[in-house]
ZADREN-660044 format. One line per field, with one value per residue (C-alpha): residue number from 1; chain; x, z, y. Coordinates in nm, 2 decimals, padded with zeros to 4 digits. Layout:
seq c(NUM, ...)
mol c(A, ...)
c1 c(X, ...)
c3 c(Z, ...)
c2 c(Y, ...)
//
This chain:
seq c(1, 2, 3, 4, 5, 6, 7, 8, 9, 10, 11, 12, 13, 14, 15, 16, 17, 18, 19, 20, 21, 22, 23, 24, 25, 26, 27, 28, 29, 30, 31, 32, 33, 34, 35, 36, 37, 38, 39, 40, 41, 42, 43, 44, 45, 46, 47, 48, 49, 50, 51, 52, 53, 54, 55, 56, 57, 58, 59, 60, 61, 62, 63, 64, 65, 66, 67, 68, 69, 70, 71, 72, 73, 74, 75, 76, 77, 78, 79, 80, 81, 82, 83, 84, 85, 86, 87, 88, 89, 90, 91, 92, 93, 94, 95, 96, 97, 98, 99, 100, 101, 102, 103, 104, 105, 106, 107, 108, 109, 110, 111, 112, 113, 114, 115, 116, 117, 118, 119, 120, 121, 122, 123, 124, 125, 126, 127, 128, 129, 130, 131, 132, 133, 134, 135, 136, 137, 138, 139, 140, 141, 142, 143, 144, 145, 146, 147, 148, 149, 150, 151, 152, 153, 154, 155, 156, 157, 158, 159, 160, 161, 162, 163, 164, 165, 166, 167, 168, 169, 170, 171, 172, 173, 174, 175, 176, 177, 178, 179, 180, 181, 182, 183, 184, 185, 186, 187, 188, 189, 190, 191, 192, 193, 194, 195, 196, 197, 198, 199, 200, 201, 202, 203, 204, 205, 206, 207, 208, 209, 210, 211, 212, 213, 214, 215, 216, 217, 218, 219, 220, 221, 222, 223, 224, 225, 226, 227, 228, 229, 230, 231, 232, 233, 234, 235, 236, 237, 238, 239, 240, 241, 242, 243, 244, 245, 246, 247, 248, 249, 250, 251, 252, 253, 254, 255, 256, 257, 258, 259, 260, 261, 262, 263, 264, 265, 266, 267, 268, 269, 270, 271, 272, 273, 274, 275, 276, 277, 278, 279, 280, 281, 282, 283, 284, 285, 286, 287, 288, 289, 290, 291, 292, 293, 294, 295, 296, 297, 298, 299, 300, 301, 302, 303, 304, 305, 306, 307, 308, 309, 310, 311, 312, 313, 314, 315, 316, 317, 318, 319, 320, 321, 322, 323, 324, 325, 326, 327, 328, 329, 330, 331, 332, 333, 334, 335, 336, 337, 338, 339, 340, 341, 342, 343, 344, 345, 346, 347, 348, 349, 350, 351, 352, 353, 354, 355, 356, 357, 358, 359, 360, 361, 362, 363, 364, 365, 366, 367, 368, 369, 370, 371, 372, 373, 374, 375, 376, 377, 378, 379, 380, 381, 382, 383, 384, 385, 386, 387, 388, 389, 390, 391, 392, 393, 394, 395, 396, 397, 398, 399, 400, 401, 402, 403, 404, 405, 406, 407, 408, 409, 410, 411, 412, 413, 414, 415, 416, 417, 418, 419, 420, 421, 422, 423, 424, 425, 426, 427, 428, 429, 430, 431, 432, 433, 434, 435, 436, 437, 438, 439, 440, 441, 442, 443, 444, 445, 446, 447, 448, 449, 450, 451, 452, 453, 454, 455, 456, 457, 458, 459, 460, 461, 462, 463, 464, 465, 466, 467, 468, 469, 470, 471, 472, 473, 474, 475, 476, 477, 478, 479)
mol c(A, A, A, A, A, A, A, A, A, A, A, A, A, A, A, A, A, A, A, A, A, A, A, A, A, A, A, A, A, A, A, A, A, A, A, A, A, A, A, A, A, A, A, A, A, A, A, A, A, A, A, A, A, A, A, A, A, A, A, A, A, A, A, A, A, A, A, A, A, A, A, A, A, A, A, A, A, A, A, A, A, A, A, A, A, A, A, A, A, A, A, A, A, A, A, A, A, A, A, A, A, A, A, A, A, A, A, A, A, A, A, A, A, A, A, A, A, A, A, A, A, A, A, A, A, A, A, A, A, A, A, A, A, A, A, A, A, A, A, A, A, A, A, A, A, A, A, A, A, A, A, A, A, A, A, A, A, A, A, A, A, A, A, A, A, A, A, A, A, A, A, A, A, A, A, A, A, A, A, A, A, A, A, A, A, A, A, A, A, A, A, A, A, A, A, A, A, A, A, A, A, A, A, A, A, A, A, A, A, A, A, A, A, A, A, A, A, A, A, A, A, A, A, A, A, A, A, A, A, A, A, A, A, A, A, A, A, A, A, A, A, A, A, A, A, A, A, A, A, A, A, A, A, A, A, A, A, A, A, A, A, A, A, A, A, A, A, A, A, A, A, A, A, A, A, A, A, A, A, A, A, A, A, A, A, A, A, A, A, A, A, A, A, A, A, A, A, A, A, A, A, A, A, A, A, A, A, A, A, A, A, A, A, A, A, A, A, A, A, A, A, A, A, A, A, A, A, A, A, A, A, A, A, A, A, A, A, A, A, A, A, A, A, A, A, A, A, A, A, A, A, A, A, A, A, A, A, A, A, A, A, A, A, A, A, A, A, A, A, A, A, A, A, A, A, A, A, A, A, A, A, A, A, A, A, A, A, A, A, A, A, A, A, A, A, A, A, A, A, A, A, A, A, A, A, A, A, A, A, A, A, A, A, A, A, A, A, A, A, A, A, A, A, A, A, A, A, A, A, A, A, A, A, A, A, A, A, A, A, A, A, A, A, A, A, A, A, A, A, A, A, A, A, A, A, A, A, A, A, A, A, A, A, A, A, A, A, A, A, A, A, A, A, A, A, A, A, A, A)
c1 c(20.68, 20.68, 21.05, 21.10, 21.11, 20.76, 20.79, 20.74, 20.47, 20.54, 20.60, 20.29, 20.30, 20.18, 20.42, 20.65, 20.62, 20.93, 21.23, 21.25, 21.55, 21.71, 22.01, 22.09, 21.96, 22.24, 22.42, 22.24, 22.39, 22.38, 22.47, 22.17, 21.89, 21.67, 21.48, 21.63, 21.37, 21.34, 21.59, 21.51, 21.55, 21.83, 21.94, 22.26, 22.56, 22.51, 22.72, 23.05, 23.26, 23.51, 23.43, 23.57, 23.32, 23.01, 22.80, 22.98, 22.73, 22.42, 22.11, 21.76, 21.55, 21.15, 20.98, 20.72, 20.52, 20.35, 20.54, 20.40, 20.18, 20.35, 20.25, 20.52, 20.72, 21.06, 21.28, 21.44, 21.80, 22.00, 22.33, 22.60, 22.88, 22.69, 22.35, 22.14, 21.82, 21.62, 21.26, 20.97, 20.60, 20.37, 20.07, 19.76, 19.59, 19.31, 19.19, 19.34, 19.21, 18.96, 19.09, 19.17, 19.20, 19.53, 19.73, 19.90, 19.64, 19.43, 19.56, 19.49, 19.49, 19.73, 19.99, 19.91, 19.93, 20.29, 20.48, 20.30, 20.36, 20.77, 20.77, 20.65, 20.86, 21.21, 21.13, 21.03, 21.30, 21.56, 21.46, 21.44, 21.76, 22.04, 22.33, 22.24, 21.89, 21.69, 21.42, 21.19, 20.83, 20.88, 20.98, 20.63, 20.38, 20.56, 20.55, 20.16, 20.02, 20.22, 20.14, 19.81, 19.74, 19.95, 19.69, 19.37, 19.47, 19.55, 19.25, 19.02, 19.24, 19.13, 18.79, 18.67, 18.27, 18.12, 18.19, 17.86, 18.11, 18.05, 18.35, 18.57, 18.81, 18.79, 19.08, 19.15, 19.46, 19.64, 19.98, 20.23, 20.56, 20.85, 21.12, 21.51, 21.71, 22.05, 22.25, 22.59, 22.58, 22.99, 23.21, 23.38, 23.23, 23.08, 22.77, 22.48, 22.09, 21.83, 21.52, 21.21, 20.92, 20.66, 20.30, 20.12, 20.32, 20.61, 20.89, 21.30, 21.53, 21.93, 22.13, 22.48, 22.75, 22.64, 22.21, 22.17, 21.84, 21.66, 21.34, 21.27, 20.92, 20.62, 20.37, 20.04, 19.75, 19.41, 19.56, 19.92, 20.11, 20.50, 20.67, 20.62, 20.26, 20.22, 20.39, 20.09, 19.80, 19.69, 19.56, 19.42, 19.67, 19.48, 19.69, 19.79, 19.82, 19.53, 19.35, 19.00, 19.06, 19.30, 19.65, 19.97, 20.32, 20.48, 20.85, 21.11, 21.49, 21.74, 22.10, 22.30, 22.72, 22.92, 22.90, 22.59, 22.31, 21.98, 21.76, 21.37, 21.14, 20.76, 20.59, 20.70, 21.03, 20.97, 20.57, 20.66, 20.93, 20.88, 21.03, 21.16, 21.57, 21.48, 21.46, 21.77, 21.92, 21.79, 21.97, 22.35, 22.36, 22.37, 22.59, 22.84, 22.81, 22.85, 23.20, 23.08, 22.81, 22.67, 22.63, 22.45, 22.22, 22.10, 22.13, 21.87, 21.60, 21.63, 21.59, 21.30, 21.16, 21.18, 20.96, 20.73, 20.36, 20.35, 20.57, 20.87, 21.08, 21.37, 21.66, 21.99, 22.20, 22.54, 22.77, 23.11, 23.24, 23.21, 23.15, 23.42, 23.42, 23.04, 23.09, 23.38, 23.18, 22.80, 23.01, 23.00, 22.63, 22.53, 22.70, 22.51, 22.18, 22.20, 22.31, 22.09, 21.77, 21.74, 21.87, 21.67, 21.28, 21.41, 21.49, 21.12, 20.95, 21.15, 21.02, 20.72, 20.62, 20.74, 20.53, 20.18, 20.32, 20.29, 19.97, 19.83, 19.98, 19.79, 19.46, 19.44, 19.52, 19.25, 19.02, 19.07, 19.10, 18.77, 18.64, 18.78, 18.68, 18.34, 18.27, 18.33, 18.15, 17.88, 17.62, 17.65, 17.53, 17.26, 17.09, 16.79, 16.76, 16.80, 16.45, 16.29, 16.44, 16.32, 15.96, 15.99, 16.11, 15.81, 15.57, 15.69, 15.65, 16.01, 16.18, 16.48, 16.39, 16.36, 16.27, 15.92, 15.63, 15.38, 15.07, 15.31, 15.43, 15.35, 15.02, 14.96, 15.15, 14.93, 14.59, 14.76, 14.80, 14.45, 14.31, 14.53, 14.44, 14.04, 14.11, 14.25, 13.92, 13.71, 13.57, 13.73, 13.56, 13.79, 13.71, 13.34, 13.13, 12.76, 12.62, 12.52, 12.28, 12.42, 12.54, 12.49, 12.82, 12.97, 12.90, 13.09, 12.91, 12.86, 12.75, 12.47, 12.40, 12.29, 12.05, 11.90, 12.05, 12.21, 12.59, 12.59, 12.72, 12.48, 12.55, 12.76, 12.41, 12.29, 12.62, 12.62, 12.33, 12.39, 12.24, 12.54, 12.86, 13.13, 13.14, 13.46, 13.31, 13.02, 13.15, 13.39, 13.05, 12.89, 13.21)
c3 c(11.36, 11.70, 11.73, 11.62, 11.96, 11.96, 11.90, 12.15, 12.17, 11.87, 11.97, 11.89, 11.56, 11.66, 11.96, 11.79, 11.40, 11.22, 11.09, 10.71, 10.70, 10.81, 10.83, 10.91, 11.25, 11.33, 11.23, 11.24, 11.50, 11.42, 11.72, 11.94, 11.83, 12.02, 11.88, 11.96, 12.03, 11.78, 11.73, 11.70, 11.40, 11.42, 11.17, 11.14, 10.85, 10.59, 10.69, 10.46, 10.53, 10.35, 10.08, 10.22, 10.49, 10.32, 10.25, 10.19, 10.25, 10.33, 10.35, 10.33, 10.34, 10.36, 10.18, 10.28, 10.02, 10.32, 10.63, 10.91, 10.74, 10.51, 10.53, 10.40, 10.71, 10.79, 10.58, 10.78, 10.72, 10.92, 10.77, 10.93, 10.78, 10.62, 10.62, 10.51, 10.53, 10.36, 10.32, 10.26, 10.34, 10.18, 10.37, 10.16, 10.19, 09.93, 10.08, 10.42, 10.43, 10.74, 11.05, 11.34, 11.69, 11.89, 12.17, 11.92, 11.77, 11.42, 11.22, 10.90, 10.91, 10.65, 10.84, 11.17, 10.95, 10.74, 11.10, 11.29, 11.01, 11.00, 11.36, 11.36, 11.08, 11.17, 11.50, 11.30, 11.05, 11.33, 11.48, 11.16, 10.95, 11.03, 10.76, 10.84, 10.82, 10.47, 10.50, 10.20, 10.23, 10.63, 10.65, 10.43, 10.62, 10.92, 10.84, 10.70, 11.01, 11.22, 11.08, 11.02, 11.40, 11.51, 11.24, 11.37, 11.76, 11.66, 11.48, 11.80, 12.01, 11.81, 11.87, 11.59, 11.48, 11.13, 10.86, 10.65, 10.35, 10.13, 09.91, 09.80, 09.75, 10.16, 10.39, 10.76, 10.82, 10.45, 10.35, 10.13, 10.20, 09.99, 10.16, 10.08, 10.31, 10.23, 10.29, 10.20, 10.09, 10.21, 10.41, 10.27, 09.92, 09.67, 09.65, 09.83, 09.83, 09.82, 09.97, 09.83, 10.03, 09.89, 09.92, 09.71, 09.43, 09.63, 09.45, 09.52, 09.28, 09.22, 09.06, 08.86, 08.71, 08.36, 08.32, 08.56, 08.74, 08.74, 08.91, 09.14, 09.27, 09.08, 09.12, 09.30, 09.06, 08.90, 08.51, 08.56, 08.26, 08.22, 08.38, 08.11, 08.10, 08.50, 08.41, 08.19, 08.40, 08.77, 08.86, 09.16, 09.45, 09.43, 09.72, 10.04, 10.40, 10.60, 10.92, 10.75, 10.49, 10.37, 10.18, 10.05, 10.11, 09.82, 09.85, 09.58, 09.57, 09.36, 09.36, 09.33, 09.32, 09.45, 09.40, 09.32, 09.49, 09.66, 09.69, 09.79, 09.69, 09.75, 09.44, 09.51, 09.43, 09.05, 08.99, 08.82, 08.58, 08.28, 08.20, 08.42, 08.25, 08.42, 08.76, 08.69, 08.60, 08.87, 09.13, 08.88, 08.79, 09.15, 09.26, 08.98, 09.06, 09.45, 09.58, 09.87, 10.05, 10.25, 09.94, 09.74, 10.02, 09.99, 09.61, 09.53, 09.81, 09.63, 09.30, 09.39, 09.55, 09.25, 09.01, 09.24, 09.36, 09.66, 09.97, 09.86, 10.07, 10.01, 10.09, 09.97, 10.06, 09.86, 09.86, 09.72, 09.71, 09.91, 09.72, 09.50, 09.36, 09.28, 09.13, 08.91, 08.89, 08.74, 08.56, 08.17, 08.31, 08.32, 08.01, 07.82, 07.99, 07.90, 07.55, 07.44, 07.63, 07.84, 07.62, 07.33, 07.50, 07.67, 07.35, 07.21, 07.51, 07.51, 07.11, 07.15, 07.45, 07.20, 06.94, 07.23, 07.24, 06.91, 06.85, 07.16, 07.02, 06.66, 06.81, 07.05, 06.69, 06.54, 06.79, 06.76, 06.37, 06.31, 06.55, 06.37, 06.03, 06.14, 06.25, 05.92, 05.75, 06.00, 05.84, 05.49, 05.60, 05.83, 05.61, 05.59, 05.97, 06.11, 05.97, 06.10, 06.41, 06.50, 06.40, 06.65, 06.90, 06.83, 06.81, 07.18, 07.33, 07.33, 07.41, 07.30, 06.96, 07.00, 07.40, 07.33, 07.59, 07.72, 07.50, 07.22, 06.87, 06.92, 07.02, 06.71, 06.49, 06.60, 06.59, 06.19, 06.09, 06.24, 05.96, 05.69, 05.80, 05.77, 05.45, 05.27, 05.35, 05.18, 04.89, 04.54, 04.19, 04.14, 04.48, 04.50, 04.59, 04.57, 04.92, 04.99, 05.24, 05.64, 05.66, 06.04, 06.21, 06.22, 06.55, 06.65, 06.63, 07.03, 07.00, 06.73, 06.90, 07.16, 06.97, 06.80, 06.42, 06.20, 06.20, 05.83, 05.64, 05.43, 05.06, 04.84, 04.66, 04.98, 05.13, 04.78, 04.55, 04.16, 04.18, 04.39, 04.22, 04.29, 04.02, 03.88, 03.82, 03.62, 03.37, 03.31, 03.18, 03.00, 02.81)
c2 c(08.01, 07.83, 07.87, 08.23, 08.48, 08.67, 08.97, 09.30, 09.56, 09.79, 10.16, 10.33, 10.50, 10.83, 10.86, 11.14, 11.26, 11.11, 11.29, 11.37, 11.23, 10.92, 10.72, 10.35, 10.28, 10.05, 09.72, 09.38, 09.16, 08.77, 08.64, 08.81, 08.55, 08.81, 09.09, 09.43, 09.76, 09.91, 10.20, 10.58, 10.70, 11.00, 11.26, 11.19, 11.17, 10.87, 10.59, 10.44, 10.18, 10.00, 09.81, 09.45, 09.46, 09.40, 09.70, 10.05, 10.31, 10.34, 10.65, 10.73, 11.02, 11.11, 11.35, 11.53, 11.74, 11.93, 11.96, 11.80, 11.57, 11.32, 11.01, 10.75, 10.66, 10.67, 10.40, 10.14, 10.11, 09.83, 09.68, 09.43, 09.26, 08.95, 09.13, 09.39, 09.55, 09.81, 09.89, 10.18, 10.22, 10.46, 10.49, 10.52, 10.90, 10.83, 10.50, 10.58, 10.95, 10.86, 11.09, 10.95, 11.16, 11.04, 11.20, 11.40, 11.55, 11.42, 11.15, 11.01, 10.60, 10.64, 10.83, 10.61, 10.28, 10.32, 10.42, 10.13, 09.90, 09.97, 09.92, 09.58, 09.48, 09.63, 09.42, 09.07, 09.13, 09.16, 08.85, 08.68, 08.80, 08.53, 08.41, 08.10, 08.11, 08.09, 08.32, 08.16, 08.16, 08.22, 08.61, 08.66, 08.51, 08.60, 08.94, 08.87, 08.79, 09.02, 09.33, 09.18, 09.18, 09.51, 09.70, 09.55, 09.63, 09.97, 10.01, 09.84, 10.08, 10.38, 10.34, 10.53, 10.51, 10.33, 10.53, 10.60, 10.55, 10.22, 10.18, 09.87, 10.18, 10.28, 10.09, 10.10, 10.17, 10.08, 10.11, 09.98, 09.79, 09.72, 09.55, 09.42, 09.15, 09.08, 08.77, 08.69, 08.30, 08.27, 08.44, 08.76, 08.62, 08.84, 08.64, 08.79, 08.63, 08.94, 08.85, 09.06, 09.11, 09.38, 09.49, 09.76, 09.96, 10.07, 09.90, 09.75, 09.81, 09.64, 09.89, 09.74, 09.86, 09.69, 09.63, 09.97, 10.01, 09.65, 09.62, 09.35, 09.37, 09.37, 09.66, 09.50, 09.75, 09.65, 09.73, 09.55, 09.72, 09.80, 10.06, 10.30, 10.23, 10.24, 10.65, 10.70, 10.54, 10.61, 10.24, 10.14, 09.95, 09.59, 09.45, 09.66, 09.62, 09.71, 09.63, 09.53, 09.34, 09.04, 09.09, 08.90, 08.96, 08.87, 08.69, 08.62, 08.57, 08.72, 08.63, 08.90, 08.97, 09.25, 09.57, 09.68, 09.91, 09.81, 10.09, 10.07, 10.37, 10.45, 10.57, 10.96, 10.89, 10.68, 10.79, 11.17, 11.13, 11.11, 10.76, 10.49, 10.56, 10.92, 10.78, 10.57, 10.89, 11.12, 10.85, 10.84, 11.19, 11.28, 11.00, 11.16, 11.53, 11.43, 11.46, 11.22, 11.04, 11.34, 11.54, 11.22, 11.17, 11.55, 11.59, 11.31, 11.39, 11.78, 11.61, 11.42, 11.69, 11.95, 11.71, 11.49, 11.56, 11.31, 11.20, 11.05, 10.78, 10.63, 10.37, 10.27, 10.01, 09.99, 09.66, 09.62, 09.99, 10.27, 10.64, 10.71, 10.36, 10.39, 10.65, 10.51, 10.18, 10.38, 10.69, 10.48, 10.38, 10.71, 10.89, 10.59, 10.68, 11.05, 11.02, 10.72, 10.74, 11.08, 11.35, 11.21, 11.25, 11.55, 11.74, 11.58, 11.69, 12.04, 12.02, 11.92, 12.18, 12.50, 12.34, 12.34, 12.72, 12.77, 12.63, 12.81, 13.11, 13.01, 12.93, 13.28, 13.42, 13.28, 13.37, 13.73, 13.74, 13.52, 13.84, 14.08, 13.97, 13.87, 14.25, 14.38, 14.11, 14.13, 14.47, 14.34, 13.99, 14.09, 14.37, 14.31, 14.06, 14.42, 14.53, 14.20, 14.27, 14.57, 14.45, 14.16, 14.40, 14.64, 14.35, 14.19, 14.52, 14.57, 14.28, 14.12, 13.95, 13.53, 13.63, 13.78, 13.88, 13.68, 13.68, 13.86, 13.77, 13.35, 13.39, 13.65, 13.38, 13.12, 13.29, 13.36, 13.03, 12.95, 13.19, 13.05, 12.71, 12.82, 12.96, 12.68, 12.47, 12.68, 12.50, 12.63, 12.50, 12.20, 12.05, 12.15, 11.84, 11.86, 11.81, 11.44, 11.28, 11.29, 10.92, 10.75, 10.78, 10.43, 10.23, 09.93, 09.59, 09.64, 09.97, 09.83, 09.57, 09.74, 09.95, 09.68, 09.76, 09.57, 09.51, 09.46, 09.81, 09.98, 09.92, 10.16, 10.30, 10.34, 10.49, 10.69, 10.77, 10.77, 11.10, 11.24, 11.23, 11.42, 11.79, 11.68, 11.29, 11.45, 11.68, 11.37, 11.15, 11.43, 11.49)
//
């Protein structure tokens, strides 16, 4: 846009490793029409605030499944009186896997492209973010071509060499984005627009008091299921950020009313529980057991933790409430999700694991009876293979029977059947023929030709004298 402020140089994304956990970086100022730098992200206490002034509380964590090397950025968390801001990135290991040397050591393009990616957006989001100002179809290809740009000068700056690699699987510098803005349409109104801005399969989610856990993006993957059947099948991301090759940022708007929760999650968080009402779950059940913020904010990154196999970042934005009235507000919520949805395919999985025991249990069982039963069943059976056996053995110069020596037992086989083969031609009484006349071998017309005889086949008296016949044919006329 011509009359949005460019933004600045984006700090570079492997300047420090990020925190594993994060707060809001700050409140949104709209009056400052410029863009701010962007914050550092600090460890500090979840933030809560009264209700009346917009959003309550706010926190975030990152994940890391091995210390050091996670590579889902930190979440950004900005909130103001009439505006919000959440959003994750998940950088992509197995299509951003290439390693990349930087001034802090190696780096995979994933890791370098979900930190550069949030620093370019925190900063167009900033700018862009106004009560005033709708952000429909602008804040997407804003942040399109921005991020577009910031990826393919990092990439340049890297200077790394042409990977031999040919895959449509293979992305320079890919990551995800899943992103929540937050305007209040009046002043002090309950009535807030939530702008939804994704890319890839990290996902935004509205929690209320009533519906629960709605989700608000839709999951860019080759085989586009439900959420259920996205649990069950590892699909391939079909749209993602990247420096070499082209991608969307999706935009929609939901209207949403006071309170409710806006939380944005990379796959860690939702892609390893068994059921998308578990998630919902995992994210009440520790809002109820927490007496307060702090102790939310640590119970669900430890819950996350204990069941997923990937990074795992998260944001949450609440509106309407602070803590204690959240957790009034989602307690009935989450009695109905554990006694109508959880507790049911826990006790069938819990069932149906003792059962796999069991039949484990029966097949081992098997096994070793089958053995058992087969050893005393064994002499009787093979009686007399134990004879033949020891003749094969003797016959191979002792080897194993069925791996005989060379020049052994098949060569004495074959020169057998030779003699039995010689013996059935031998001429008995019933198929004695009395000799007849050498015939010519039969030529080919060229072959005659060329020895000047005729083409024409001798006659069948000439082929076979009357004189000739077969023993069998005679004693058949003289009868």
């Amino acid at each position: 846009m011509s009359d949005s402020p460019q933004p600045k140089e984006p700090e570079r994304a492997d300047a420090s490793p990020a925190p594993a956990a994060c707060v809001s970086a700050g409140p949104i100022s709209a009056t400052d029409p410029t863009p701010a730098e962007p914050p550092q992200v600090q460890s500090a206490p979840p933030t809560e605030a009264p209700a009346d002034s917009g959003p309550g509380l706010t926190f975030g964590f990152n994940v890391e499944k091995i210390a050091g090397q996670g590579e889902d950025s930190d979440p950004i968390l900005r909130d103001g009186r009439e505006l919000g801001l959440v959003a994750v990135f998940d950088g992509m290991g197995g299509a951003g896997g290439t390693v990349y040397e930087t001034s802090d050591g190696p780096r995979t393009g994933a890791y370098l492209a979900s930190r550069l990616t949030r620093d370019v957006v925190e900063q167009r989001m900033v700018a862009l973010l106004d009560p005033e100002w709708n952000l429909d179809g602008t804040a997407a290809a804003d942040l399109q071509r921005s991020v577009q740009a910031a990826l393919r000068a990092r990439l340049v700056e890297l200077n790394a060499p042409a990977s031999g690699l040919r895959s449509r699987l293979l992305r320079a510098l890919p990551t995800t984005m899943a992103l929540a803005a937050l305007q209040r349409r009046e002043p002090s109104g309950d009535r807030w627009a939530c702008h939804v801005l994704w890319a890839g399969d990290s996902r935004v989610y509205a929690f209320q008091p009533g519906p629960g856990a709605q989700q608000l993006t839709v999951d860019d993957i080759r085989d586009r299921g439900d959420a259920m059947a996205n649990l069950r099948e590892d699909s391939v991301v079909s749209n993602a950020m990247s420096a070499d090759t082209e991608f969307v940022v999706h935009h929609r708007k939901i209207e949403l009313t006071a309170p409710f929760l806006v939380i944005a999650a990379t796959d860690g968080c939702f892609g390893y529980v068994p059921s998308p009402m578990h998630f919902e779950h995992l994210v009440l059940a520790a809002l109820r057991d927490a007496p307060d913020t702090d102790s939310w904010s640590a119970a669900v990154p430890t819950a996350v933790s204990a069941v997923t196999g990937d990074d795992a970042a998260m944001a949450t934005l609440g509106v309407g409430a602070n803590h204690i009235g959240f957790r009034k507000l989602f307690a009935q919520r989450t009695t109905e999700l554990e006694q109508r949805w959880v507790t049911p395919l826990d006790e069938l999985e819990a069932d149906l694991r003792q059962q796999e025991r069991k039949l484990d249990e029966l097949r081992t069982a098997r096994r070793e009876r089958q053995a058992q039963l087969w050893a005393a069943y064994k002499p009787g059976y093979e009686r007399y293979l134990a004879s033949v056996d020891m003749r094969r053995r003797h016959e191979s110069g002792g080897h194993a029977a069925g791996l005989p020596a060379a020049g052994g037992l098949p060569g004495r086989r074959r020169r057998a059947q030779r003699m039995d083969l010689r013996r059935a031609r031998r001429p008995g009484l019933l198929h004695q023929t009395v000799p007849r006349p050498d015939l010519p071998r039969r030529r080919g017309p060229r072959q005659r030709q060329d020895q000047g005889q005729e083409t024409r086949s001798p006659t069948r008296s000439a082929r076979r004298p009357t004189g000739h016949l077969p023993v069998a044919a005679a004693r058949c006329s003289a009868s």
